[in-house]
C-alpha atoms as one frame of an Amber mdcrd trajectory, in Angstrom:
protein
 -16.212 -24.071   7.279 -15.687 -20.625   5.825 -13.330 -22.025   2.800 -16.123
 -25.234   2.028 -18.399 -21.843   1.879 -16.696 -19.726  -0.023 -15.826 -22.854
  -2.402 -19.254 -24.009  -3.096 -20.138 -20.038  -3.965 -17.249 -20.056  -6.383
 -18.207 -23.168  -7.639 -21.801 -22.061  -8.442 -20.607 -19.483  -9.592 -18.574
 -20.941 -12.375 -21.559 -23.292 -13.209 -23.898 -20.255 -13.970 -21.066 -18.605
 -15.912 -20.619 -21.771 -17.725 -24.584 -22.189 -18.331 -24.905 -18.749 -19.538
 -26.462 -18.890 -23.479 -23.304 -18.492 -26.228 -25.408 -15.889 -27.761 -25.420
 -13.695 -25.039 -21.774 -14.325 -24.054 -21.083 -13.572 -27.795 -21.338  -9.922
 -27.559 -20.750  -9.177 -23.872 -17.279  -7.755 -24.135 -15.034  -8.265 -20.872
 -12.405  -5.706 -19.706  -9.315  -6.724 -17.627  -7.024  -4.196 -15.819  -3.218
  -5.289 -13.985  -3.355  -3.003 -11.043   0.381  -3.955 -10.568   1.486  -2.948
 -14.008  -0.425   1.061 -13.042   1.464   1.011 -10.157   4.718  -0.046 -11.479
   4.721   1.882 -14.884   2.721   4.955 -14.438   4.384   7.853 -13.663   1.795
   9.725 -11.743   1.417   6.525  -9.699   5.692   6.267  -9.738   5.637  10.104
  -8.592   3.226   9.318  -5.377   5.140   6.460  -4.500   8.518   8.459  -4.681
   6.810  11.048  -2.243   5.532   8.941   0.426   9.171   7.173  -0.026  10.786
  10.567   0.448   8.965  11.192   3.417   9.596   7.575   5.157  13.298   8.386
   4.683  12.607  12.049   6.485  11.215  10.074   9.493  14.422   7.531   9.384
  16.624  10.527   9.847  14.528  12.043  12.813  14.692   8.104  14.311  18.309
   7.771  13.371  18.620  11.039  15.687  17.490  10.024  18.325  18.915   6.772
  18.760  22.111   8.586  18.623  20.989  10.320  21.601  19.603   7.201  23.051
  22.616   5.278  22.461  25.344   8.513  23.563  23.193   9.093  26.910  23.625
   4.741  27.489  27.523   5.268  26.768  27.605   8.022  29.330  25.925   6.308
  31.759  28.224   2.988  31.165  31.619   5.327  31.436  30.639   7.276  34.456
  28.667   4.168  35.977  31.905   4.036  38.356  32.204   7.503  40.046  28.853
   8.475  40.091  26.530   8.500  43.449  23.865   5.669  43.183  21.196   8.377
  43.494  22.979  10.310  40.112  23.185   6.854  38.654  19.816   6.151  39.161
  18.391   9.379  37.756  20.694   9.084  34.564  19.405   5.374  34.163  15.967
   6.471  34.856  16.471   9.691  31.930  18.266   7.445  29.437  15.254   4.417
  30.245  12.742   7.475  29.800  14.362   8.278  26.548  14.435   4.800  25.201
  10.538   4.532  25.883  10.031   8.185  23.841  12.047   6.569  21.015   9.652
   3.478  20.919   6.732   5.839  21.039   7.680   7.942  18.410   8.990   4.781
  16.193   5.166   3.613  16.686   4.067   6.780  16.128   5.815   7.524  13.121
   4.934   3.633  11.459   1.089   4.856  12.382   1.326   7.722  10.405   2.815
   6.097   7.649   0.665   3.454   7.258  -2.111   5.835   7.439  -1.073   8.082
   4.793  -0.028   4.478   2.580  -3.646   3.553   2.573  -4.776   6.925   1.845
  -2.470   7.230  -0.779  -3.225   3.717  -2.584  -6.843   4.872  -1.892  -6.854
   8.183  -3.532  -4.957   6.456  -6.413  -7.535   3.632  -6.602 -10.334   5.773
  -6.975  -8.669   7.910  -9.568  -7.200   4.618 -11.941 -11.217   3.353 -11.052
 -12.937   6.602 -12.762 -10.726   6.393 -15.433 -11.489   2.483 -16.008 -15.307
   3.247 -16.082 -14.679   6.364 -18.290 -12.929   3.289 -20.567 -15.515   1.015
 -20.384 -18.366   2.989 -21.542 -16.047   4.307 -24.292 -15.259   0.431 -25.497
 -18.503  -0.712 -24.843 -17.349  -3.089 -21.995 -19.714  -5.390 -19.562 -17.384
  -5.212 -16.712 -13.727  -4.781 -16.018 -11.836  -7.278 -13.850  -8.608  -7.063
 -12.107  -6.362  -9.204 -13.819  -5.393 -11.425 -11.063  -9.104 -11.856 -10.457
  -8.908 -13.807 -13.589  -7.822 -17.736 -13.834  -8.374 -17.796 -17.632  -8.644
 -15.501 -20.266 -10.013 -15.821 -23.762 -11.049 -12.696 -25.818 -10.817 -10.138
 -22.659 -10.072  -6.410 -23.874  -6.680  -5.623 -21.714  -7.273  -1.647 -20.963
  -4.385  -1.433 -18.681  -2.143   1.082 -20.901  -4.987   2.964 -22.124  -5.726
   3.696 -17.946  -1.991   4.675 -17.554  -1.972   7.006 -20.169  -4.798   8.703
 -19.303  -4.104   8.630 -15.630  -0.524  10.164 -16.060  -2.049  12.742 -18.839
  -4.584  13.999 -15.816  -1.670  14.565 -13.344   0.452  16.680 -16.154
């Protein structure tokens, strides 16, 4: 029901974009942005990305550690399985069981966090790449500015995607 919805909105919508009076779409000048080209080719964008990569491969080390530990206290277990008391092997299976359940937590923990600080990051740089598109805007004289993937077809669209990246890296010099 929800797609018949949406597609009857989309559909009116194109009709009253299509209905609109040639003289006013005449001088109503559209913008388009690629979101995916800033993130790609700036190199503040590049720079943030490289950060929050830097620190993912921080938190793979502190993983990788401990499921050496993990897997060295499982080893120890297996070899001494054989001459050790069923009370001692129960309280190293219960300690290397306890340890695998830390490892998950901390695995979760660690994704959390770094999902967390992904959407703050994309945030903070979507705000900053959206200023700068409405600084363009009113400098071109622009109606609106569109993502580009937002768009099916383009005609005479002003493409301010490079003018955004050089202004966005020029603010983070």
């Amino acid at each position: 029901m929800k797609k018949i919805t949406s597609g009857v909105g989309v559909l009116v919508g194109l009709i009253f974009l299509l209905s609109v009076s040639p003289a006013i779409a005449d001088d109503t000048k559209i913008g388009v942005i690629d979101l995916a080209k800033i993130m790609r080719e700036s190199e503040a964008a590049k720079a943030a990305k490289d950060e929050l990569l830097s620190d993912v491969e921080a938190k793979r080390e502190v993983l990788k550690e401990k499921e050496t530990e993990a897997r060295k206290m499982e080893e120890e277990l297996k070899a001494k399985e054989s001459v050790l008391s069923e009370e001692a092997k129960e309280k190293k299976k219960e300690e290397f069981l306890e340890s695998v359940k830390q490892l998950k937590s901390l695995r979760d923990d660690m994704e959390d966090e770094l999902k967390k600080k992904e959407a703050r990051l994309l945030g903070k740089i979507g705000n900053e790449v959206k200023d700068i598109a409405e600084e363009i805007r009113k400098q071109r004289d622009l109606a609106i500015v569109i993502e580009r993937n937002a768009v099916v077809i383009q005609g005479d669209a002003v493409d301010i995607t490079d003018a955004v990246i050089e202004k966005y890296d020029a603010q983070k010099e």
